[in-house]
Phi, psi and omega in degrees: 000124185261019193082156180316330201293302204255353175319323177282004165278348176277289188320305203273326184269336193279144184302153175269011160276301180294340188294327183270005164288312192275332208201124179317321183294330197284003196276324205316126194271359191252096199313301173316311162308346172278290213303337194271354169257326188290342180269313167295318199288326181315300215290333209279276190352309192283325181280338144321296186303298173310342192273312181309308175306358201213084195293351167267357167271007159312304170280339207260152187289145156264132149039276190285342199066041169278152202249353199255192143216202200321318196264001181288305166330310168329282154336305205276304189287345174316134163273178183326279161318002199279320185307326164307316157314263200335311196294315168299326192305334175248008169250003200246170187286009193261328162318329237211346151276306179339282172353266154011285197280340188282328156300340142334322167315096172333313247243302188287347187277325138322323160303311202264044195280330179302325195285342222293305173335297217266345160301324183288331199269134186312309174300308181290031183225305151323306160304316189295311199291333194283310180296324185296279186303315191246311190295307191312328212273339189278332182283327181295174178282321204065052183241160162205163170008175136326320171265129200245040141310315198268140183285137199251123164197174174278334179279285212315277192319357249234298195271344173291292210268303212308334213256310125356291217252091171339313192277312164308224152034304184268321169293344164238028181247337168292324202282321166310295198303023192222337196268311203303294164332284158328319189253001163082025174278329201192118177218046153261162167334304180299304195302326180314305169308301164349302190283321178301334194269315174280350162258344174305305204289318177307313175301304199289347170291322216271322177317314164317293174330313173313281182311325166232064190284160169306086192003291177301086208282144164281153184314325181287340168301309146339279199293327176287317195274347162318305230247004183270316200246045132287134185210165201295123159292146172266156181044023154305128175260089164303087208264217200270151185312326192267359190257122174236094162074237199267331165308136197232069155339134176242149170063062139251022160243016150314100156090023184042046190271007151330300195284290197268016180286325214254296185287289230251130146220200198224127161297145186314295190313321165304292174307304168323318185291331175289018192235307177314308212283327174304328193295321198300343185282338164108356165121200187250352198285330189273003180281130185261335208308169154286105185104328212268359163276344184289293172316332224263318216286307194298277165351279185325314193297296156342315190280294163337303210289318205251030178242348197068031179253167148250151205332126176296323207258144149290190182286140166291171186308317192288288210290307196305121113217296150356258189291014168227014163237296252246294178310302224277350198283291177324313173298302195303310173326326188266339195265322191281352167282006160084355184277124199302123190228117194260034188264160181289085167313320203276323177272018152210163210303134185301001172265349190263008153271332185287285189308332175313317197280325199271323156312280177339331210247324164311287172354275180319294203300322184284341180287339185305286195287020168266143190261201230251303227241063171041026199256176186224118177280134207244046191261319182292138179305315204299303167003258199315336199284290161003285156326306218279327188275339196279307156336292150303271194313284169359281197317339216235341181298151172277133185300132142258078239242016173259011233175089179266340164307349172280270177333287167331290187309324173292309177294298190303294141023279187292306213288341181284292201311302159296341161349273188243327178242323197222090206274109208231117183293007178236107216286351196277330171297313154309313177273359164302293196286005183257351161279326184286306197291335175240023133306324182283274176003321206255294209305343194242156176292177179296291207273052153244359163218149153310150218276318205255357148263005173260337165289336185299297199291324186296328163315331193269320161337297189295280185329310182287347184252016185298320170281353186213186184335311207278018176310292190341315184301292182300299201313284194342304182307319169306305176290332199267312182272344163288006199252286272237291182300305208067036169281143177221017203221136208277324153314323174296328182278332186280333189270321161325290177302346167286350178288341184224248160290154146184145181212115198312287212311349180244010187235352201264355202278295186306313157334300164275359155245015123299325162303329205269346175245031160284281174304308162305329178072035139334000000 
């Protein structure tokens, strides 16, 4: 396999025993389903190819009018492991051809004439196949412009703008080489040095911009200081992968939010300065780049989740379309299934029911896409997106801090979400919101919530607190009002928690072993 540009002469010429050698997908047992993925990869591919050749078919509407773009098939059929197949595949000399044939292009090698120097070196061709193929294309939406002809992805924009634009071009070739590190694809020296030589470069380009910006910052300005000024967070507290406190998350490598749950953050002054240059810009709905308001949206989500603040940016165009065509449609859809929801309606606020209701209704969707063998296909995008707006709106409620069943409700809330839908490994936020909660928890009486939603929030306590001391507290609480109700049985407890948030494959595993030093009196 040679890169996108020419894969589909592979595909079509290579014998199917080597063909099953080169590319993860072909294990796939069901002939109709191979032919029906190789005929796509046939067809994208090859308008891959005419679009290089021709630099005005960048732009110009295609044919079928598909939104996606070339290399998003590839990606979508891939198993868990396959991305890694790729990463040898661009760290190899076949990568590094790719590279080659894809700058054969007249058209884009005439762009990328300043640049030309910085193209010959090996390391940077790599990096560019690594960004083109695996990071940019996992993060976008697969949303693009008002016209939804032309195809949105981060490898598109990737290979149109960057080679043109200096400042672009160096801010995302550190940002690859810096991700590539993160995520334990590549940590030697030369590469390190890479990053460092490209961020040199990247500053002294953004200095220039500064001095002569525009009213109006560009998009590519935006996007260099996104991608300049993160740095490894400290005291982050990081528990086992597969776990967050007593919880067992699914689709935690969706938007790689393993990675930005854990590595990265923005010094005050960096972020402030990116939150100023968005106001001058008019907010994220006016960012035009392909992908980087959706990216920009992603961060934030990021930033927000793990200070406990709300999100600095409003929804870019693609989520607010979300939550206002999509969510509400889902939301009535989930309230119209008759299935019993205990939560105190009349005492807490109507936006945090809504978020309630709108988890629930992410919830049903995840149960939809679970396969025979309990796994959740995480190829469709809308997932994330879903998550991500559900996150946001989380994010953005305001303290009732006259209302402690709100507060409360609001705490067990958060501790699910990180939990469970937008599934966050640094465990310092969680255990925030399980200190709050049973500070509300002692301050408030008995007969201010019901007994069976007050089993939900100590349940939710415990989970989060699962790894550490302060379990005891919650296990003790537990034991003493399951006793008072006389549930004395893990159905019986489990049929409580479904009444309000719970989604079995990540809550039921952590759940029985709280229960279980409920009983033992652990």
């Amino acid at each position: 396999m040679t890169g996108p540009a020419n894969s589909a002469g592979n595909l079509r010429d290579c014998p199917e025993g080597e063909m099953s050698d080169q590319l993860p997908w072909t294990k796939i047992e069901d002939p109709a389903e191979r032919r029906k993925v190789q005929n796509r990869l046939n067809k994208r591919a090859s308008r891959a190819r005419k679009n290089l050749q021709n630099s005005d078919s960048l732009s110009a509407p295609q044919a079928d009018g598909d939104t996606t773009s070339p290399w998003d098939p590839v990606l979508a059929v891939l198993p868990r492991s396959a991305n890694r197949d790729l990463l040898k595949e661009g760290l190899s000399a076949n990568g590094a051809r790719a590279f080659s044939s894809t700058l054969a292009s007249g058209s884009i090698l005439d762009q990328a004439k300043v640049l030309s120097p910085l193209m010959e070196n090996q390391l940077l061709r790599q990096i560019w196949w690594t960004g083109a193929n695996i990071l940019w294309p996992s993060l976008e939406e697969g949303e693009g412009p008002p016209n939804k002809a032309v195809p949105s992805s981060w490898a598109w924009s990737y290979t149109r703008h960057a080679f043109a634009d200096p400042l672009l071009f160096s801010s995302l070739a550190q940002a690859t080489g810096k991700a590539m590190c993160v995520m334990g694809h590549a940590s030697d020296r030369q590469l390190q040095r890479s990053i460092l030589e490209y961020e040199t470069k990247a500053l002294q380009h953004l200095r220039e911009e500064l001095d002569s910006m525009a009213p109006t910052p560009r998009d590519e300005l935006l996007f260099a200081v996104l991608m300049i000024f993160p740095r490894p967070r400290k005291n982050n507290v990081v528990r086992e992968k597969d776990r967050i406190g007593a919880f067992r998350p699914c689709l935690m490598t969706l938007q790689h939010i393993n990675h930005g749950s854990t590595g990265w953050s923005y010094d005050t002054p960096h972020w402030g300065a990116l939150q100023r240059l968005m106001q001058e810009k008019g907010g994220l709905d006016k960012v035009t780049m392909t992908g980087l308001g959706e990216f920009m949206q992603l961060i934030d989500l990021w930033q927000a989740s793990v200070h406990l603040d709300r999100p600095s940016f409003g929804l870019c165009r693609v989520y607010l379309e979300c939550e206002q065509e999509v969510l509400p449609l889902l939301r009535l859809y989930e309230q119209e299934q008759g299935e019993e929801f205990a939560f105190p309606a009349g005492a807490i606020g109507h936006d945090l029911l809504d978020v309630i209701w709108d988890i629930r209704s992410y919830l049903r969707l995840l149960h939809i896409l679970r396969t025979d063998t309990g796994a959740i296909d995480a190829s469709s995008k809308p997932l994330a997106r879903y998550r991500n707006v559900i996150q946001h709106r989380l994010l953005s409620l305001r303290k009732i801090e006259s209302n402690s069943t709100h507060e409360a409700c609001r705490m067990g809330v958060s501790i699910f979400a990180y939990g469970v839908t937008f599934p966050f490994q640094d465990m310092a936020p969680m255990v925030h919101y399980a200190g709050t909660l049973r500070q509300l928890l002692v301050g408030m009486k008995m007969l201010q919530l019901a007994n069976e939603f007050r089993l939900w929030l100590l349940m939710m306590g415990a989970m989060a607190m699962y790894d550490t001391e302060a379990v005891h507290w919650y296990v003790q609480e537990i034991r003493t009002l399951a006793s008072e109700m006389a549930v004395r049985t893990w159905p019986e407890l489990k049929g409580i928690m479904r009444q309000f948030l719970w989604f079995e494959p990540s809550c039921n595993e952590g759940a029985l072993e709280v229960w279980v030093l409920c009983l033992t009196g652990d």
